[in-house]
C-alpha positions as CSV (number, residue, x, y, z in Angstrom):
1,X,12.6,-43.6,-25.5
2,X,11.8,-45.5,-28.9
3,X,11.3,-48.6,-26.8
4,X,9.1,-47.4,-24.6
5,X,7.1,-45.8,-26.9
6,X,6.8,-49.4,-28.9
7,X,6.0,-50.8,-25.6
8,X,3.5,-48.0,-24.6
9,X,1.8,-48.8,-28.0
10,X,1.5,-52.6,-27.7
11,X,-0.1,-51.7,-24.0
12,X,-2.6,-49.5,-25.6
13,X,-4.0,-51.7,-27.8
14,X,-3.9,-55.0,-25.8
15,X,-6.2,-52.7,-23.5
16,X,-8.6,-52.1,-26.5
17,X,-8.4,-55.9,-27.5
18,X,-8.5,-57.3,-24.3
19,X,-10.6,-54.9,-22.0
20,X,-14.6,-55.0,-24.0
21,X,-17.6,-56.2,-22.9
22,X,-17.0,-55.6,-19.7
23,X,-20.1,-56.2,-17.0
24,X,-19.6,-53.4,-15.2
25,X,-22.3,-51.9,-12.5
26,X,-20.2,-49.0,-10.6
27,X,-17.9,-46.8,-12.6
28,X,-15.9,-43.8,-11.3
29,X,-14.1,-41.2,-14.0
30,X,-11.4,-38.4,-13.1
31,X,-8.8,-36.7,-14.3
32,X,-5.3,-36.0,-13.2
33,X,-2.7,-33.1,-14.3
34,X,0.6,-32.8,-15.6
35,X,2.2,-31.3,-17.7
36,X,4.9,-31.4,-20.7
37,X,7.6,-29.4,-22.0
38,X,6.9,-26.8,-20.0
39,X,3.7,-25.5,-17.8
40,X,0.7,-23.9,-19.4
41,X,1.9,-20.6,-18.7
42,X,5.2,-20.7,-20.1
43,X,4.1,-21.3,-23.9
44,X,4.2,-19.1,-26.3
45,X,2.9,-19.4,-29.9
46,X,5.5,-20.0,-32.4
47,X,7.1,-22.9,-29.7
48,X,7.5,-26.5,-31.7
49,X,4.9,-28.9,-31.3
50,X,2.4,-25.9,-29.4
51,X,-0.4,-27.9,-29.2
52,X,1.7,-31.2,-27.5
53,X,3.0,-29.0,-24.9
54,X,1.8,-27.3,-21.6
55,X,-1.0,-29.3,-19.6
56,X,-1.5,-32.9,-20.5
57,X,-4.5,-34.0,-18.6
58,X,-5.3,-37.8,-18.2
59,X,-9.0,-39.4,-18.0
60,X,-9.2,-41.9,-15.9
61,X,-12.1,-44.7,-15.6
62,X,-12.0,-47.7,-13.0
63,X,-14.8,-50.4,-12.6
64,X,-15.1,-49.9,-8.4
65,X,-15.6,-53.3,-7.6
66,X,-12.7,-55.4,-9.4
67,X,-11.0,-52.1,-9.5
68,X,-10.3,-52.6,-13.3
69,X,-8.8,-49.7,-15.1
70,X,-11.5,-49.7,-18.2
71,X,-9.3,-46.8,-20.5
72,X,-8.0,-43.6,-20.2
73,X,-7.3,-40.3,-22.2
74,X,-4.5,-38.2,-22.3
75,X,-5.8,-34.8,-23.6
76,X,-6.5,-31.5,-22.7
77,X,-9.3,-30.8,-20.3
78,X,-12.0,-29.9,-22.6
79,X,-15.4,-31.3,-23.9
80,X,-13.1,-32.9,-27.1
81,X,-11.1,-35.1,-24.9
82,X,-14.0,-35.9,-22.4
83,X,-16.4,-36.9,-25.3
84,X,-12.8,-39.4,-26.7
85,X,-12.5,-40.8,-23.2
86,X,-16.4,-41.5,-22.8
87,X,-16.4,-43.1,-26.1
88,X,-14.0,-45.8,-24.8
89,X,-15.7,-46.4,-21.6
90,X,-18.4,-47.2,-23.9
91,X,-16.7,-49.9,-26.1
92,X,-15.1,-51.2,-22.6
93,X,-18.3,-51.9,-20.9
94,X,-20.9,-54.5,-21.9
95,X,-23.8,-52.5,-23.2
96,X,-26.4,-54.8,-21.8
97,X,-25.8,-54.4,-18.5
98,X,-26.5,-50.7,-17.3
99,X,-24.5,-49.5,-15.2
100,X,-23.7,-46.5,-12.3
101,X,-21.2,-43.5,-13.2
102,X,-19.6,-41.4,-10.7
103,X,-17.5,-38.0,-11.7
104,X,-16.6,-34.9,-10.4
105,X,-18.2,-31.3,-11.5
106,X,-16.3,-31.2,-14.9
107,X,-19.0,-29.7,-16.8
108,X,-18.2,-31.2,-20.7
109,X,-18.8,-34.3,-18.5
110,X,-22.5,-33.8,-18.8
111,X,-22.5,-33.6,-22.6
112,X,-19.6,-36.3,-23.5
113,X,-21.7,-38.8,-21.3
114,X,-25.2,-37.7,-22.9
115,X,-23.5,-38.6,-26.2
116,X,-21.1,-41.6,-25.5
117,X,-23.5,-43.8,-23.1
118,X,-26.9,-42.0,-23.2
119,X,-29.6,-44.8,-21.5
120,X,-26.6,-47.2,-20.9
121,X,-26.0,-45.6,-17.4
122,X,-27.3,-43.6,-14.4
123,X,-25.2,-40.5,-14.0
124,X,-24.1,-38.8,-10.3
125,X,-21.7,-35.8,-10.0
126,X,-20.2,-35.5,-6.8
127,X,-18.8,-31.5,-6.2
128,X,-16.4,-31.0,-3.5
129,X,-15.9,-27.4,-2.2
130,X,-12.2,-26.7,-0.9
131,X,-10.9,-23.6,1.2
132,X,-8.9,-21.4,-0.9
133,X,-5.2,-22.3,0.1
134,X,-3.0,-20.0,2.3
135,X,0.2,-19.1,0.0
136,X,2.4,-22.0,1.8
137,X,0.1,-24.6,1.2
138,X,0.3,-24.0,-2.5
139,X,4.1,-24.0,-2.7
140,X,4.2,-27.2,-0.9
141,X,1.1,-28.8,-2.9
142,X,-0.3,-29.5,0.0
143,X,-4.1,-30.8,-0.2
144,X,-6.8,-28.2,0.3
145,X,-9.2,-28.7,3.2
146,X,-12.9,-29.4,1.9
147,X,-15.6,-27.6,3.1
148,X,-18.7,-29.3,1.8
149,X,-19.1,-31.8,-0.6
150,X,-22.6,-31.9,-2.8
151,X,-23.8,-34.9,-4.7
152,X,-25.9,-34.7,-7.8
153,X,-28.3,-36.3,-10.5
154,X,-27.4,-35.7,-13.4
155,X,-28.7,-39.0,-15.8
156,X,-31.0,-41.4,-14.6
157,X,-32.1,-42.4,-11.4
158,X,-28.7,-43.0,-9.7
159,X,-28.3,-44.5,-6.1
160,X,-26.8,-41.5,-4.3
161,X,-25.2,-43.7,-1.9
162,X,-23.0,-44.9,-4.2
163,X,-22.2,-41.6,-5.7
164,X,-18.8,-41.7,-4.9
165,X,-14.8,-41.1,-6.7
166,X,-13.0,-42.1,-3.3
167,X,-11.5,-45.4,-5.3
168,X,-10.5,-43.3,-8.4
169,X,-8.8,-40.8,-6.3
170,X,-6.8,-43.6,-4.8
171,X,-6.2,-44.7,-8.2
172,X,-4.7,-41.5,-9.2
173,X,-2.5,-41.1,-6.0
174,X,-0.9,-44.7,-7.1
175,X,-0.4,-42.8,-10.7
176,X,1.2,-40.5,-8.9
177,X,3.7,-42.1,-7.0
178,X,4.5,-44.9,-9.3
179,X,4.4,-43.3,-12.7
180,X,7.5,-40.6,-11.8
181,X,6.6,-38.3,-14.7
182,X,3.5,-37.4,-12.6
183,X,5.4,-36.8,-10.0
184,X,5.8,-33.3,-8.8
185,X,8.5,-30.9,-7.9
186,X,11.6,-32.8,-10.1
187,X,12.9,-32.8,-13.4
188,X,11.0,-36.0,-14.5
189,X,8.0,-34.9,-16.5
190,X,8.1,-35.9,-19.7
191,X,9.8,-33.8,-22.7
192,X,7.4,-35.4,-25.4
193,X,3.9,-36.0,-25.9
194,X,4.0,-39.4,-27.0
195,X,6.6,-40.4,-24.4
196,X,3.8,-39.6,-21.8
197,X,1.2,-41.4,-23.2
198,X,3.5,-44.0,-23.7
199,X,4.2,-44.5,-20.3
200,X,0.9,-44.4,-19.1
201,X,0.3,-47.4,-21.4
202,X,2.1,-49.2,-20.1
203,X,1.5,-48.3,-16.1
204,X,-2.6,-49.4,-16.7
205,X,-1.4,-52.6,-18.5
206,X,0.6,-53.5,-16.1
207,X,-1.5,-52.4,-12.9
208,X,-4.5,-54.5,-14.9
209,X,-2.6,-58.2,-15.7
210,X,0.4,-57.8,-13.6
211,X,0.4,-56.5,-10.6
212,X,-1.8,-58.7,-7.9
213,X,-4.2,-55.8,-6.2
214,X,-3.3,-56.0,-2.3
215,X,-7.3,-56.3,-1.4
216,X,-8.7,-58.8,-4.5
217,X,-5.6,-60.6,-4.2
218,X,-5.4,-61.2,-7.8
219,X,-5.0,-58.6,-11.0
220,X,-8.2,-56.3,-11.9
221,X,-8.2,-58.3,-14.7
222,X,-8.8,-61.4,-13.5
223,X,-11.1,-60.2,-10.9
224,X,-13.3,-59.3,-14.0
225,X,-12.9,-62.7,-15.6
226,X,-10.6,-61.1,-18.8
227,X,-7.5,-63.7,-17.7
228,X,-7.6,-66.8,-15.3
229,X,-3.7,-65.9,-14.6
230,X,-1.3,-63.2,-13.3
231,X,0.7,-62.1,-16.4
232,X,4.5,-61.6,-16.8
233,X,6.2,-58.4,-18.0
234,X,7.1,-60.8,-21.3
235,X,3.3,-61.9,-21.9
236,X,2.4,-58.5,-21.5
237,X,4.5,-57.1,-24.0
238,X,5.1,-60.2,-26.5
């Protein structure tokens, strides 16, 4: 675990050092759960390390066209982390080129982005509404059926065609299956704090400047012009 934690930390900041100034023009922001320790509901004040247990959420932002992950968050869901994750979508971007943001309805969203990026982008929320699930689909985590989905202004002038989180959903599917401490229904969530983030490090490093994307064929990163090469597991982490 203390290796992977060094790793996850010399992934972090080659993504700060290496992923700025980034001409970005469509950029879609999520969030995914999990959890550590234990689930939200099972802590109790007085446990060790309270605040680094229970839901962990992860921010998520991807440039939609060279599909480059441009940072993430691990936080709770609330306007603190949201205004920390928006903060480094703004030193990842190139703040001469204004570009499109796409999120869901998170509502600390609206403030965080008024803060972080202001006139540097046009702002679109798109809101799904899902039928309540029947008790069976909820055991099995089954997705819930949507029912309408509502697209809105909220910054700028955005192009409500391209209002869209389709690609950043996909994104957090892959997290899902190939990061196993998202992974639900098993014993492999992660115990610690730091082990999680430290793992998710290292997953976006990877997916940016090693693994070649199955549509660009090449990395994210070289499809925005940050490397000219497909990187090793040894560059990555030298």
């Amino acid at each position: 675990m203390g290796l992977l934690v060094k790793a996850g930390e010399r992934c972090e900041t080659l993504m700060e050092e290496k992923v700025r100034n980034v001409p970005a023009t469509d950029v879609q922001c999520d969030e995914i759960w999990s959890f550590v320790g234990k689930k939200e509901s099972r802590r109790v004040y007085g446990d060790k390390n309270f605040h680094y247990i229970g839901d962990a959420w992860t921010f998520i932002g991807i440039e939609r066209n060279t599909k480059l992950v441009l940072g993430f968050e691990l936080g709770k869901r609330n306007t603190e982390s949201a205004r920390r994750f928006m903060r480094k979508i703004a030193a990842a971007t190139n703040q001469n080129v204004r570009f499109q943001l796409s999120t869901a309805g998170f509502a600390p969203y609206n403030y965080a982005v008024g803060m972080e990026l202001g006139e540097r982008c046009t702002y679109g929320q798109i809101v799904k509404l899902y039928k309540s699930p029947t008790t069976a689909e909820q055991r099995r985590y089954s997705p819930p059926t949507v029912l309408a989905v509502d697209k809105t202004e909220v910054y700028g002038d955005p192009d409500f065609d391209l209002i869209c989180t389709s690609d950043i959903e996909r994104q957090n599917g892959s997290l899902r299956q190939w990061c196993k401490r998202l992974t639900r229904l098993t014993y492999a969530f992660s115990k610690k704090w730091d082990n999680l983030k430290a793992a998710l490090a290292l997953h976006f490093a990877y997916y940016n400047f090693c693994r070649v994307h199955r549509t660009l064929k090449m990395t994210p990163a070289m499809a925005a012009g940050i490397t000219d090469q497909v990187w090793t597991m040894a560059e990555l982490l030298v």
